[in-house]
Wavefront OBJ file of the C-alpha trace (Angstrom):
o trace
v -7.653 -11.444 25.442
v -4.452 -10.348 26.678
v -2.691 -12.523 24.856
v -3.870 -12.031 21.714
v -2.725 -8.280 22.524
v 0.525 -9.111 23.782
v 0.649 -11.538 20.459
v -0.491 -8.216 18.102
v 2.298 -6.068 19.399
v 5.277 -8.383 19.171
v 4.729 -8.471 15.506
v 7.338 -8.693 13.422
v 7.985 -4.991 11.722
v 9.607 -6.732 8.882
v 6.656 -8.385 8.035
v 4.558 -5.833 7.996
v 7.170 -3.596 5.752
v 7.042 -6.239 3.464
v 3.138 -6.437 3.075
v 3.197 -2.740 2.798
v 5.762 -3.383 0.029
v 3.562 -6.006 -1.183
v 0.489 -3.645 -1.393
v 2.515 -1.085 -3.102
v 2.947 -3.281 -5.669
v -0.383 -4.419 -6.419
v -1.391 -0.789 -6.523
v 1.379 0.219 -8.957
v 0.739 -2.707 -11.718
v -3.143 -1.694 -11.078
v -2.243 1.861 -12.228
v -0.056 0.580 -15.160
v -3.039 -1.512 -16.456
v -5.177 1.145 -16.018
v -3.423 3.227 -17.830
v -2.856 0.931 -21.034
v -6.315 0.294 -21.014
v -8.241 3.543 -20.477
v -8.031 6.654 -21.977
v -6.108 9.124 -20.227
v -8.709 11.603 -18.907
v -10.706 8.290 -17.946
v -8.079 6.446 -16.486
v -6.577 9.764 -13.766
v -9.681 9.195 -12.380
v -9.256 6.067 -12.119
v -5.635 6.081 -10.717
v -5.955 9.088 -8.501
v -7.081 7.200 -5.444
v -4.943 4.534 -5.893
v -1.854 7.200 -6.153
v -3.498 8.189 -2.733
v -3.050 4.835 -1.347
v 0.438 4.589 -2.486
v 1.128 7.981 -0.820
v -0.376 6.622 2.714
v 1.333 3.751 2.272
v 4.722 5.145 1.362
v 3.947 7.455 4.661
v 3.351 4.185 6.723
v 6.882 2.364 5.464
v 8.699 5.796 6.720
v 7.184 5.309 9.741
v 8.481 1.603 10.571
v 11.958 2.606 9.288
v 12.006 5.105 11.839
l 1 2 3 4 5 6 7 8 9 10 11 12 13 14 15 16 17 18 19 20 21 22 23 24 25 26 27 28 29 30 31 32 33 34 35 36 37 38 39 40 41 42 43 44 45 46 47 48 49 50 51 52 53 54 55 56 57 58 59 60 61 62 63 64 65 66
């Protein structure tokens, strides 16, 4: 069990910047087809949460730049 620990903390922090880049960008084109295909008062419901996510996720990045 220790290893697997020892084996979670030595983790690349370049990897995980780039699957929180990753994310971002699955989030972003989600908005963008949202927003083509809704219309607008339906689709800011829609995108609110995932401008949330961004947000968090943006927060997160600064965090391993640090």
């Amino acid at each position: 069990m220790n290893l697997a620990n020892d084996t979670l903390m030595r983790v690349n922090p370049l990897f995980l910047r780039q699957d929180l880049m990753i994310e971002v960008g699955r989030l972003e084109l989600a908005i963008e087809d949202i927003r083509s295909h809704k219309s607008a008062n339906e689709a800011e419901s829609l995108v609110a949460p995932l401008l949330s996510r961004i947000a968090r996720l943006n927060e997160a990045l600064g965090r391993l730049l640090a």
